[in-house]
C-alpha positions in Angstrom: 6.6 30.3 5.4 3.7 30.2 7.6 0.1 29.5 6.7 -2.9 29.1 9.4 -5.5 26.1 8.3 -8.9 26.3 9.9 -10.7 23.1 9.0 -9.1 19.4 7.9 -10.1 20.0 4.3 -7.7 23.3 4.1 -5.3 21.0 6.5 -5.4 18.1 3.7 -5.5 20.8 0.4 -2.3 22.3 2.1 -0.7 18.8 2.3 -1.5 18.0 -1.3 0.1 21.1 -2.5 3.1 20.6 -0.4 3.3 17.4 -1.5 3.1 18.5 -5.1 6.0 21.1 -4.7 8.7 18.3 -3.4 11.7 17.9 -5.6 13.8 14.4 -4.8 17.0 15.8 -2.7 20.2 14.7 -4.6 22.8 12.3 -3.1 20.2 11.1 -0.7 16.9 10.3 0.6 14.5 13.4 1.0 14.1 13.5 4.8 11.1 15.6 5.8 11.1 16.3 9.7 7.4 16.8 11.6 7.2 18.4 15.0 4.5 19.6 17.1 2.0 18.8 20.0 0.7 15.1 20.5 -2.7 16.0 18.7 -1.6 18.6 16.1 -1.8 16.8 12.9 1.6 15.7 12.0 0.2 11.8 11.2 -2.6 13.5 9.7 -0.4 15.9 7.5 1.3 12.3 6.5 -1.9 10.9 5.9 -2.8 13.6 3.4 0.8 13.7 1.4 0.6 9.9 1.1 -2.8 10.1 -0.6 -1.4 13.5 -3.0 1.2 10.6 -4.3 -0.9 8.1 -4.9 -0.5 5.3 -1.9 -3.8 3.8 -1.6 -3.5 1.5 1.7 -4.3 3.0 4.6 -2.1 5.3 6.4 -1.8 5.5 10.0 0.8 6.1 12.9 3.8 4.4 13.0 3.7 5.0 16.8 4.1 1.1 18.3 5.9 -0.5 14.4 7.9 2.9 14.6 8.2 2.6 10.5 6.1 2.5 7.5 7.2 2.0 4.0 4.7 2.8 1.2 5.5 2.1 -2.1 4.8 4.8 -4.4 3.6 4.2 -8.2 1.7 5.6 -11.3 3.1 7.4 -14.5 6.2 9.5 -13.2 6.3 8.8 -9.7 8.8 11.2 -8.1 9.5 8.7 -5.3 9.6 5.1 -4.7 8.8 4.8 -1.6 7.2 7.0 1.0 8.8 6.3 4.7 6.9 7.2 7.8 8.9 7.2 10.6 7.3 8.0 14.4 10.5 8.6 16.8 8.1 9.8 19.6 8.7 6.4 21.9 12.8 6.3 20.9 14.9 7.9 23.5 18.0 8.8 21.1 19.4 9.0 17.7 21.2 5.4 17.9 17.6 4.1 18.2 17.2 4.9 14.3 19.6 2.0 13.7 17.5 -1.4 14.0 14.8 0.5 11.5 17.5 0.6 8.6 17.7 4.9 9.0 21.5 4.9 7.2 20.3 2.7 4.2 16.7 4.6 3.4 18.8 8.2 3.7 21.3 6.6 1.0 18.5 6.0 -1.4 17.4 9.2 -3.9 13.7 7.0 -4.3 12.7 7.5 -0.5 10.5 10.2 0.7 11.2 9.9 4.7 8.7 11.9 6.6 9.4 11.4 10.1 7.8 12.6 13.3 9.5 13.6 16.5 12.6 14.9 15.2 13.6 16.6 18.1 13.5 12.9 20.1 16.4 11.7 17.4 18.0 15.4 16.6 21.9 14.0 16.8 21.5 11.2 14.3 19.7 13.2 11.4 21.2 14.7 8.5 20.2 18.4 7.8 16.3 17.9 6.9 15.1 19.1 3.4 12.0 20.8 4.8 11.2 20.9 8.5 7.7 21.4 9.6 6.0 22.7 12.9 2.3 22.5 13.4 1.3 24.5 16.7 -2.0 24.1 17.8 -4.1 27.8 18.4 -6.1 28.2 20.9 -8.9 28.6 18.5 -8.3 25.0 17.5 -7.2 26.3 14.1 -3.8 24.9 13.0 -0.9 27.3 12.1 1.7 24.9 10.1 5.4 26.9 9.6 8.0 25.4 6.9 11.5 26.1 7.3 
């Protein structure tokens, strides 16, 4: 599915329903993979799913720490914990290893929403929805799941 966003309050409306629509993979972590442009929105994308479930610090790149973990709460939380990963400064897939990668894709309670997928490719599993945001040259946004 593809679906062009013009302005950052479709951008964050487009997030929230995404967000909304996740199902907790079985056996597993949910591992949510984020390509695209330095620029295009994948942090912000993040941004806007963390605040669909609920997490009420502040959300921001991962890009220097590499990893975030937000705990997720409220009535029926689907997820524990919401994982932001940024893999844009790792060189290879072994570099997941210090951040604990093996352990939060064991855990059904983890949401794992990590950027620069193609940076780590060889160490991930098969992604349950991977997401490309291509910047147009109209500065809109056109955001494809697969």
């Amino acid at each position: 599915m593809e679906k062009t966003i013009r302005t950052l309050s479709e951008f964050e409306a487009e997030a929230a329903r995404f967000a909304d629509l996740l199902v907790p993979a079985t056996g597993g972590a949910t591992l949510i993979t984020l390509s695209g442009e330095l620029g295009a929105g994948k942090t912000a994308f993040t941004k806007a799913v963390a605040k669909a479930l609920g997490v009420g610090d502040v959300v921001n790149s991962p890009t220097f720490v590499l990893e975030k973990i937000y705990l997720l709460s409220g009535e029926t939380p689907k997820f524990k914990r919401l994982v932001h990963i940024d893999a844009y400064r790792l060189e290879k897939g072994s570099d997941l290893t210090p951040l604990g990668f093996d352990e939060l894709m064991q855990d059904t309670g983890n949401l794992i929403l990590l950027e620069w997928p193609e940076k780590v490719a060889e160490a991930l599993p098969t992604p349950s929805v991977s997401i490309s945001i291509v910047v147009q040259s109209d500065g809109s946004r056109l955001i494809s799941y697969a």
